[in-house]
Structure formats: structure tokens, C-alpha cells
C-alpha positions in Angstrom: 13.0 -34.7 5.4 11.3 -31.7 7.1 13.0 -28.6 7.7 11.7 -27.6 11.3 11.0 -24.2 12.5 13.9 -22.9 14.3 14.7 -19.6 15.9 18.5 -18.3 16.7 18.9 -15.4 19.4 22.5 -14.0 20.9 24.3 -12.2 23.6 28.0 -11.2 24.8 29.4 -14.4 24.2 26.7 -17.2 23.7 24.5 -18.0 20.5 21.3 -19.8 21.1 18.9 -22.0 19.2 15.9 -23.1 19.3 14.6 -26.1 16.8 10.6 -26.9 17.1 10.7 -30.9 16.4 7.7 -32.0 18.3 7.5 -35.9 16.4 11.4 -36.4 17.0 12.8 -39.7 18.1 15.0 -37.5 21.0 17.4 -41.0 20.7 18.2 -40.8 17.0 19.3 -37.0 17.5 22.4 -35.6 16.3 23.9 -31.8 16.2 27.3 -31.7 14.7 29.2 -28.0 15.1 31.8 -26.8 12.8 32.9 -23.5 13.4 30.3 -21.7 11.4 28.2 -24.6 10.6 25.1 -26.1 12.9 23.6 -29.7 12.2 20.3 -31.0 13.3 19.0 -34.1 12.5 16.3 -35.5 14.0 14.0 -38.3 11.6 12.0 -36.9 10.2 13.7 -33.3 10.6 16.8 -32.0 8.9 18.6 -28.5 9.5 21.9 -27.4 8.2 22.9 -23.9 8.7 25.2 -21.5 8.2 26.3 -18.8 10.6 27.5 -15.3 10.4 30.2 -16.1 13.0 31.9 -19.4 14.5 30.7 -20.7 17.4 32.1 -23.8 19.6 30.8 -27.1 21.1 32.4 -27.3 24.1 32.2 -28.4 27.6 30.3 -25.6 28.6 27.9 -26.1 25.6 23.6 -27.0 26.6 20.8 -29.0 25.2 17.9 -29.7 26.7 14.2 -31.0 25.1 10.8 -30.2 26.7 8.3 -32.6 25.6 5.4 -30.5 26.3 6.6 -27.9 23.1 8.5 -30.1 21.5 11.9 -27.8 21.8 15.3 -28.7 22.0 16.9 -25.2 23.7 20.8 -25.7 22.7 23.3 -22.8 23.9 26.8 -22.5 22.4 29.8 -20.4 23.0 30.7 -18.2 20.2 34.6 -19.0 19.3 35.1 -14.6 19.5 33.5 -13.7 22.7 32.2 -10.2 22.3 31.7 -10.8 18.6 28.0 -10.0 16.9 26.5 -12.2 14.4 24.6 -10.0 12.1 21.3 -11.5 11.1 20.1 -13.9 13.3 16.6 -13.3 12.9 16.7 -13.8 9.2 16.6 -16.9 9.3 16.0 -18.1 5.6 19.9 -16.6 5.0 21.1 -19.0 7.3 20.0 -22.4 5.6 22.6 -24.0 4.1 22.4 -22.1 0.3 22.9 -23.1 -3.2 26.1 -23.0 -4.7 27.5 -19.6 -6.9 27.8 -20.6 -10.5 31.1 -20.4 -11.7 31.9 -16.9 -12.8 34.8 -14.6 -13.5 35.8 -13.1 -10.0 36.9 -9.6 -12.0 33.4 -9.6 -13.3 32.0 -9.3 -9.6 31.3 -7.3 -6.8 30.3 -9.2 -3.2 28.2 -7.0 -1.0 27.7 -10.1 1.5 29.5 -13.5 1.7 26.7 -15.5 0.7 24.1 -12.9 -0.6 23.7 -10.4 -3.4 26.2 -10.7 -6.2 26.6 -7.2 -8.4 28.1 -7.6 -11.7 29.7 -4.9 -13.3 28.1 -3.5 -16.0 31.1 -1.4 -17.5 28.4 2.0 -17.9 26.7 -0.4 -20.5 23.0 1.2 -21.4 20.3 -1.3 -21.0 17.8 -1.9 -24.0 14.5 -2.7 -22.8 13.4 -2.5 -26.4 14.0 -6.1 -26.9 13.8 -7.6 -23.7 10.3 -9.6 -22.7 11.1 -11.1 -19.3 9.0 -10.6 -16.2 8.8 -11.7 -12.8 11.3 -11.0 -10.0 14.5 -9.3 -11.5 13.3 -10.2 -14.3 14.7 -13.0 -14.6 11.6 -15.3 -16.3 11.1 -15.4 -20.2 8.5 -18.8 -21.0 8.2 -20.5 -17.7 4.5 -19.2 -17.2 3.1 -18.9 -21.1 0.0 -16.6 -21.7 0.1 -16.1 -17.9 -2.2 -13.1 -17.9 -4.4 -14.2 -20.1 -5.1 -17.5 -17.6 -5.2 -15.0 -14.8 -6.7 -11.9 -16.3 -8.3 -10.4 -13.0 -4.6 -10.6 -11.8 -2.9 -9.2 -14.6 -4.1 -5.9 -16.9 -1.1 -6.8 -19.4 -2.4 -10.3 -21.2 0.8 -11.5 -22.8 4.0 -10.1 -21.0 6.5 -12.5 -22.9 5.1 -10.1 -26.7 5.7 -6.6 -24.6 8.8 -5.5 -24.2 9.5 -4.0 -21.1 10.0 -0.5 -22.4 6.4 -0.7 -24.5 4.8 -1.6 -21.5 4.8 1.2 -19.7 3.6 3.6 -22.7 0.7 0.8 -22.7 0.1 0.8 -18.8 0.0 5.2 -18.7 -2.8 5.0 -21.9 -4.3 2.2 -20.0 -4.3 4.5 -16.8 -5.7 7.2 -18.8 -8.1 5.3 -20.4 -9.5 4.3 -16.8 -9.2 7.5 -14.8 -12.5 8.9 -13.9 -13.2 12.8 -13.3 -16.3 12.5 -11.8 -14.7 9.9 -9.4 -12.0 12.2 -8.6 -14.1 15.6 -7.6 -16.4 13.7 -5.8 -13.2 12.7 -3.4 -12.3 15.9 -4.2 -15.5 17.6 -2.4 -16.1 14.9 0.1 -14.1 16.4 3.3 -16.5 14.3 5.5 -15.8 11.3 3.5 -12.3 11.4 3.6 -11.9 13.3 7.1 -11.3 9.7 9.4 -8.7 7.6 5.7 -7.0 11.8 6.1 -6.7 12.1 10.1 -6.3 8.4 10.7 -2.6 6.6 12.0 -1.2 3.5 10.6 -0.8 0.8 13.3 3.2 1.5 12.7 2.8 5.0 13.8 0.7 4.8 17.1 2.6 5.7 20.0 2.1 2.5 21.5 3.7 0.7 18.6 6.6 -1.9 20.1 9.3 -0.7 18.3 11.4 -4.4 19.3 10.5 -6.2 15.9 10.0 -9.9 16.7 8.4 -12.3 14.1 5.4 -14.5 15.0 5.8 -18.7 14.8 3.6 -18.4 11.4 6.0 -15.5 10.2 8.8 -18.0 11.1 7.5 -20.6 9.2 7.1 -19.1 6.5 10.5 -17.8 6.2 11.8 -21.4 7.2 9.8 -23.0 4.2 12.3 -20.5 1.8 14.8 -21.4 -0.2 18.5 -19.9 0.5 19.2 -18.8 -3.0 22.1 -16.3 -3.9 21.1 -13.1 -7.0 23.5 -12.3 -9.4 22.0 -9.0 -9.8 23.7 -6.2 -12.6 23.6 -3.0 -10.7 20.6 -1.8 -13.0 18.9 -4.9 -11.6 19.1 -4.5 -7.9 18.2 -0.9 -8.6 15.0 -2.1 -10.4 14.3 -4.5 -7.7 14.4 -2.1 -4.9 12.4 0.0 -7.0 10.0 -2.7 -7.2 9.8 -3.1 -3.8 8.7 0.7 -3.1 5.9 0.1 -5.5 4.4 -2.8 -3.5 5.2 -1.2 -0.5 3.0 2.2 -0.9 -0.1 -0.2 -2.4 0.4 -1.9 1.0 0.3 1.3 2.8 -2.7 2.0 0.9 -4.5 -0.8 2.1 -3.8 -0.2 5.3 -4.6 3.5 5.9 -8.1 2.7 3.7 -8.8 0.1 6.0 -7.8 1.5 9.2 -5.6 -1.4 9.7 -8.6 -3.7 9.6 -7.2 -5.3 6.4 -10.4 -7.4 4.5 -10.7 -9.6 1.8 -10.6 -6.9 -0.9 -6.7 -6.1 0.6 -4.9 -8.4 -1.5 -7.1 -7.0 -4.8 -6.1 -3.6 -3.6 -2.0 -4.2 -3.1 -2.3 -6.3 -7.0 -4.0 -3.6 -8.4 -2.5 -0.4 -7.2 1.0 -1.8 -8.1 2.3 -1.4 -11.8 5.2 -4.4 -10.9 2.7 -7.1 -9.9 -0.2 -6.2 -12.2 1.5 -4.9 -15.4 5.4 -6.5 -15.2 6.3 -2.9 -15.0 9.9 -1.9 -14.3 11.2 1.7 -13.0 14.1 3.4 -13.9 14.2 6.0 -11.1 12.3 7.0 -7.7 10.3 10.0 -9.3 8.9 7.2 -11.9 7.7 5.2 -9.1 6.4 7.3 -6.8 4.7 9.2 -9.8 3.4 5.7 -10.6 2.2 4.7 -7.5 -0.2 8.2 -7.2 -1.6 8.1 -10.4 -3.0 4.4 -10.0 -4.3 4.8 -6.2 -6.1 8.1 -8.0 -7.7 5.8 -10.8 -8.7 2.5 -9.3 -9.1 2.1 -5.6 -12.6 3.5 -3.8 -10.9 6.7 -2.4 -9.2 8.8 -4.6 -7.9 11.6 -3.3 -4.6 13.8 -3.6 -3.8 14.2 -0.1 -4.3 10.8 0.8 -1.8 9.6 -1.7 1.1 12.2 0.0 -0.5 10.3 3.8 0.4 7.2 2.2 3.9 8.1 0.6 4.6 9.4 4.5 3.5 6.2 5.9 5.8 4.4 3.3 8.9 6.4 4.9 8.0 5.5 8.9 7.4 1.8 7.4 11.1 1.8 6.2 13.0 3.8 9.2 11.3 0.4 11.0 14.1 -1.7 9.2 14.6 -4.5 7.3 13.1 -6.8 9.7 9.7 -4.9 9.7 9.9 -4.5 6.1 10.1 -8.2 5.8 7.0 -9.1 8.3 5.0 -6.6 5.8 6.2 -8.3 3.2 4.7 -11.7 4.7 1.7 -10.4 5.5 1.5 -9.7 1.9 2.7 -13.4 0.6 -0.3 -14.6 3.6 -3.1 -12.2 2.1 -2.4 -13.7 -1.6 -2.3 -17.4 -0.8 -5.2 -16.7 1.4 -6.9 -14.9 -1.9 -9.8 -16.6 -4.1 -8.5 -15.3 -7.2 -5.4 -16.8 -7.7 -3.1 -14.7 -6.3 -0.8 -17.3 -5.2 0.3 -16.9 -8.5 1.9 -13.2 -7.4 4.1 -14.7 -4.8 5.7 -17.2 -7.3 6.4 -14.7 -9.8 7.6 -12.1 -7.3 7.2 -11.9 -3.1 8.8 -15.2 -2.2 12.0 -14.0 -3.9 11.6 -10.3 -2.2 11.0 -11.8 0.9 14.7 -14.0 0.2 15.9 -11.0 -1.3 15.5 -8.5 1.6 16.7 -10.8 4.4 20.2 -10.4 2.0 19.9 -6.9 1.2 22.5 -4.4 3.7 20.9 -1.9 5.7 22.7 0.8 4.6 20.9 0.2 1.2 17.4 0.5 2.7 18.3 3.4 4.4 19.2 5.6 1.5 16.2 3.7 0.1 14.0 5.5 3.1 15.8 9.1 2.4 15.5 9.4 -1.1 11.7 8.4 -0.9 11.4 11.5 2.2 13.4 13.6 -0.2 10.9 13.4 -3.0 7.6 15.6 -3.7 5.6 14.6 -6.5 3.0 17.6 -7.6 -0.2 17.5 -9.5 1.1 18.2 -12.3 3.7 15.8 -12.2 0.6 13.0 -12.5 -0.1 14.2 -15.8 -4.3 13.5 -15.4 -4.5 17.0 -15.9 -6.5 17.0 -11.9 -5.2 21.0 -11.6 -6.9 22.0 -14.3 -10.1 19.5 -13.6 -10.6 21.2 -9.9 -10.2 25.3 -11.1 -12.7 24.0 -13.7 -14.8 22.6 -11.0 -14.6 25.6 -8.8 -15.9 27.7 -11.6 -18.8 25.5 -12.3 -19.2 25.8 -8.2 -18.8 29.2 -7.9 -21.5 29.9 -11.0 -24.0 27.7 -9.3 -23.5 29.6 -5.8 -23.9 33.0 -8.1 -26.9 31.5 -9.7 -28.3 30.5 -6.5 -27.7 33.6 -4.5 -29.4 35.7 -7.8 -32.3 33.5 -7.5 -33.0 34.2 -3.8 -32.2 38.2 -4.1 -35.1 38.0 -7.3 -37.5 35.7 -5.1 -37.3 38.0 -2.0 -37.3 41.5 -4.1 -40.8 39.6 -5.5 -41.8 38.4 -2.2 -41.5 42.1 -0.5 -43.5 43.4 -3.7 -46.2 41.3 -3.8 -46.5 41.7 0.2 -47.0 46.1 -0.6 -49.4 45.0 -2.9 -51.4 42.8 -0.8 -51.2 45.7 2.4 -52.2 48.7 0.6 -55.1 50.4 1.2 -56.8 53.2 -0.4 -59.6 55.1 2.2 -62.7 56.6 0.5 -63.9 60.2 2.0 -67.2 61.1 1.2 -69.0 64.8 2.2 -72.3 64.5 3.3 -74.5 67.7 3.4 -77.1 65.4 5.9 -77.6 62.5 8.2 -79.5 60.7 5.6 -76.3 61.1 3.3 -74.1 60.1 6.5 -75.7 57.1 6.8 -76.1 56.3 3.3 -72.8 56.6 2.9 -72.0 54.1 6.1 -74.0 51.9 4.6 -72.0 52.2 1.3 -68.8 51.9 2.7 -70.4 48.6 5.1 -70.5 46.9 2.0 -67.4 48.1 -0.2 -65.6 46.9 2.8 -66.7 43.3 2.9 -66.7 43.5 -1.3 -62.8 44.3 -0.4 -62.5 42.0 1.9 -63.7 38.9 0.0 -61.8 40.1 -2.8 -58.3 39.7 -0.4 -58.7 36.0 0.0 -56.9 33.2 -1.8 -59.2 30.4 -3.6 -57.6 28.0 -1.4 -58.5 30.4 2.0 -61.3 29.3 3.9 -63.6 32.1 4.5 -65.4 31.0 7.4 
């Protein structure tokens, strides 16, 4: 059976949904309504949901099918008029989930009905020492074996399930140091007109004609519908790390966008894999300093512009992506699952191991929780120093070296004109020859003497290359 694409919207006191089944049978159709369950089935389409309210079929209840979109429009009366259902729009928490293991109730915490399940950690300290999983959470130990090396222009760290998570961020900062290029760096440094349109530019998010009234597209809406409803029992260290995670792909997606001008290319999905440590190195962060520091140092080593400034453009246009909300947050966050199955080098491979369960994740995930998310990322400066590629140091050093050659050069042109005005005195000078004659004879002698010393003189005033004619 398919699952169809569907679409749920609200006011006051009516819920309304939409189900796309353009090859139904409209006479084998039925909806069933329980309170805060929906049916549809339709051969060859099945949808079972469940709502974040009750709602009635009643006599006043609608259905209607237009053949030329292939929609059935159904209206319902919720069973609270007045009442909001939170969450319509995310749609992928709405399909009929997977049960809860069994657990201990004592042992958890519920932030949702039918989301994200805390556990309780009891102030227990986490030992990454011995821990090799990867992936979302994570959660995965062998389920993808030598994964990097079979997708090594994906992955910098080969063999994830030998690295233990704490080891493998001392490997990715050498790594990082290994790769970070001076050169690169002070020629961004110096190149104002280089930089001047990636510096001044606006992400598309930012632009005052933005339309603030986040709606998904039908392809955004099939993706979400293709999801599976899946509940996360999370520790509290986890859903930390996870958010944490989600920061780091964020600002690489920001990246891309302000490099490109919002004219994301084919390099974009390269550009988000490589600039974040979670989808290119299994990394995990213990704080927001850690990840924000992170996310600098690699857009200063590997993308094409690397430049200081730019990464503090980028870390803003994180912040206006998140006081969006969760429902922008999740269309960027398609975009990105789109750009890697759309990607010739596998990448596919990164929404497996990670986006599809973000993009589940965050449709979950409470507001409130992004929000502090958004403030504590605003709150944050990270300095030079704090990169630890010792850049401070490499620019005084470069300004020297500037300022010597601007020394040298100005010495150079002081000693070249001093010579210049010299050699010009020379050339000018003339020395007059008085001669006393007692009679004309002499008088004319002497003209005719000085006749030809002059033209001696003046031959004697001409380059070799001077044409004397």
C-alpha cells in the first residue's frame, strides 16, 4: 500500500484534510474517525494518523473528490471547539508511530506524548573512551562496516567503528591542522575586492521581501510523508549532542548559501559534507563554544573563501535561520536530504546515517528547545584566538612583511629620483669660455674656436641611441 501525500490545515473549530490519491477507486473509499484517529483507505493508498486533538464525524462533517487533482477535501469538527492542534504541518509526527519499548516509567521523562523520550541519567559522566558508535544519536555500531573507507570522498575518518568518539576529535583538530593553508588564508585575508559582494551579500531568509508565512512545497511534503514515525529514547547527554549536531550542519548550510549567493550548485552538497565535523568525521560536541569553534576553523581550511569575517556573517545568518522556527528549520533541512540524493558521490549515504532522522527528529523537538537553541548560539563570540591556527599571529606577521616591502619600495623611489635630479644637473651644466682678444683677427679666431668647441660639445651631449639628424 502507498502512503499518499496529504496536507492537514485548522481554524476555530474545524480541522481540514487534504489526501492527494489521484489512481483511487473513489467506490472502495473508506475514512473511519475515532476521536484522535483519521483512516484513509483508498486501494492502493493507506493513511492512518494520529492527531494532536479529537475531532468528530458528524452530520456537519465534508468530503468531496475533484478528479482533475485527484483530492479528496474532507472538513471535520474538532470535538473542543476553540481548541489548537499543535503541529499540523508536521506531518511525518502524525502517521500512525511505532510502539515505545517497554521501559521503567520512573526511568523517564516525556517531553511530548508520542515524541522524544529523556531518560534520566542520575548525573552519570559519559565515557566516550570506549564508545565507537556513529550516526544519528549515535545510535549505530556495525550496521555500515568500513563505511568510510567504501565512501572515502564522504568521510575523512576511514574506520569509525576503531575510533572512539573521544579520539576522534584529537584526530579531526591534527587533521585540520594538517590541512590549513596560510597562504590560502592571507590571500582572503588581502582580497577586500574578492570578498566585498560573499561580505555585503543577504541570505534569501534575510531579504525584506522574505514571506515570513512558512508553507512547505508538494515535493517538501512528500518527502516528509515518505518518513517513518519513529519515537528517540534519547539520555539527556544525547538530545544535547543531537541539537549540537544539528548547529554544525546548519552553519555549513549557511555557508553554502551565502558563498553562493543563494544560487546553490552542484559543489553545495560537497560543501555542507565537508564543512561539518558530524557528517564527515562522526564527530560529537559536548558544548556550543566546541561547535561553533568547530564550525570556523573548517570553513577557514577547506572551502574556496576563507575568511574571518565571513565565518561571524555566517554564524549570524545561522541565528535569523533559527528565529524562523522549527518549520523553516525543517524545509532547510530537506533541501539538504534533496542536495545529497541528488549528489554523484554517494551522498545518499549521509541522509541514512543522519538527515532523515533529524528531519523526524525536529518535527518532535518543542519550540522552546530551539529557541534557547537560537539564544545561546547569539550569545556566543568565538575570537581568533579561540581557533587555535594561530591566524593573529599569521596577519601581524604579514603586515610586517607588508609594511617592509612598502619601506623598501618607497626607499627605492626616494634613491631613483635623488639619482634622476643628479644626473639631470649634470647633463644642464654649462661652463662658458671668455677669451681676451687684443685684435679682430684674435676676435675672430677666437669665434671660430668657440664655433667648433660648441658643436664638439654638442655631439658629445647625445645618447648613442639619439639620432643626430
Amino acid at each position: 500500500m502507498l502512503t499518499p501525500r496529504f496536507k492537514l490545515t485548522q481554524d476555530e473549530n474545524h480541522v481540514f484534510i487534504t489526501v492527494h490519491a489521484p489512481y483511487t477507486n473513489i467506490g472502495d473509499t473508506e475514512i473511519d474517525v475515532d476521536g484522535e484517529h483519521f483512516l484513509f483507505v483508498s486501494s492502493p493508498y493507506f493513511l492512518r494518523l494520529r492527531l494532536p486533538g479529537r475531532i468528530v464525524d458528524n452530520d456537519s462533517s465534508k468530503g468531496s473528490y475533484i478528479c482533475d487533482s485527484g483530492d479528496f477535501n474532507l472538513t471535520f469538527d474538532k470535538e473542543t471547539p476553540g481548541e489548537h492542534f499543535e503541529n499540523l504541518d508536521m506531518i511525518t509526527s502524525l502517521l500512525a508511530p511505532k510502539d515505545i519499548p517497554d521501559m521503567n516509567p520512573s526511568l523517564v521523562e516525556m517531553l511530548e506524548e508520542d515524541g522524544i523520550t529523556l531518560e534520566n541519567e542520575n548525573n552519570e559522566v559519559v565515557d566516550y573512551s570506549n564508545k565507537y558508535s556513529y550516526g544519528f544519536a549515535n545510535k549505530l555500531t556495525t550496521e555500515f562496516s568500513n563505511i568510510g573507507i567504501e565512501f572515502p570522498q564522504i568521510f575523512e575518518l576511514r574506520v569509525p567503528e576503531t575510533v572512539s568518539i573521544e579520539d576522534r576529535t584529537a584526530k579531526r583538530i591534527k587533521h585540520e591542522n594538517d590541512k590549513f593553508s596560510s597562504d590560502h588564508y592571507l590571500a582572503d585575508f588581502y582580497d577586500e575586492e574578492l570578498l566585498e559582494p560573499f561580505l555585503t551579500g543577504v541570505v534569501s531568509w534575510n531579504e525584506p521581501n522574505f514571506n515570513k508565512d512558512i508553507e512547505f512545497t508538494e515535493d517538501e511534503l512528500g518527502v516528509l510523508k515518505e518518513l517513518p514515525n519513529k519515537n528517540y529514547l534519547l539520555s539527556k547527554t544525547e538530545y544535547r549532542e543531537v541539537l549540537y549536531g544539528l548547529i554544525d550542519i546548519l552553519y555549513a548550510y549557511c555557508y553554502d548559501k551565502r558563498s553562493t549567493l543563494n544560487e546553490s550548485n552542484v559543489e553545495s552538497g560537497w560543501t555542507i559534507n565537508k564543512l561539518s565535523a558530524t557528517l564527515s568525521w562522526f564527530c560529537t560536541f559536548r558544548d556550543m563554544r566546541e561547535v561553533l569553534t568547530t564550525c570556523y576553523r573548517r570553513a577557514l581550511i577547506f572551502p574556496i573563501f576563507r575568511n574571518y569575517d565571513l565565518c561571524i556573517k555566517v554564524k549570524n545568518d545561522l541565528v535569523s535561520l533559527f528565529k524562523l522556527g522549527k518549520k523553516f528549520i525543517v524545509k532547510c533541512m530537506i533541501e539538504i536530504h534533496q542536495m545529497f540524493n541528488a549528489s554523484n558521490d554517494a551522498r545518499y549515504i549521509l541522509n541514512q546515517l543522519y538527515i532523515r532522522d533529524y528531519l523526524i527528529f525536529l518535527q518532535k523537538c518543542r519550540n522552546e528547545e530551539l529557541d534557547e537553541l537560537c539564544n545561546n548560539i547569539a550569545n556566543i563570540e568565538i575570537s581568533k584566538d579561540d581557533l587555535e591556527l594561530e591566524i593573529v599571529e599569521l596577519e601581524e606577521a604579514a603586515e610586517l612583511v607588508k609594511q617592509e616591502e612598502v619601506d623598501s619600495i618607497m626607499e627605492n623611489e626616494v634613491a631613483v629620483k635623488m639619482a634622476s635630479m643628479s644626473l639631470l644637473k649634470g647633463l644642464h651644466r654649462t661652463n662658458p669660455v671668455y677669451i681676451e682678444s687684443d685684435s679682430d683677427e684674435d676676435s675672430d679666431s677666437s669665434d671660430s674656436s668657440d664655433s667648433s668647441d660648441s658643436s664638439d660639445d654638442s655631439s658629445d651631449e647625445l645618447d648613442s641611441d639619439d639620432d643626430p639628424s
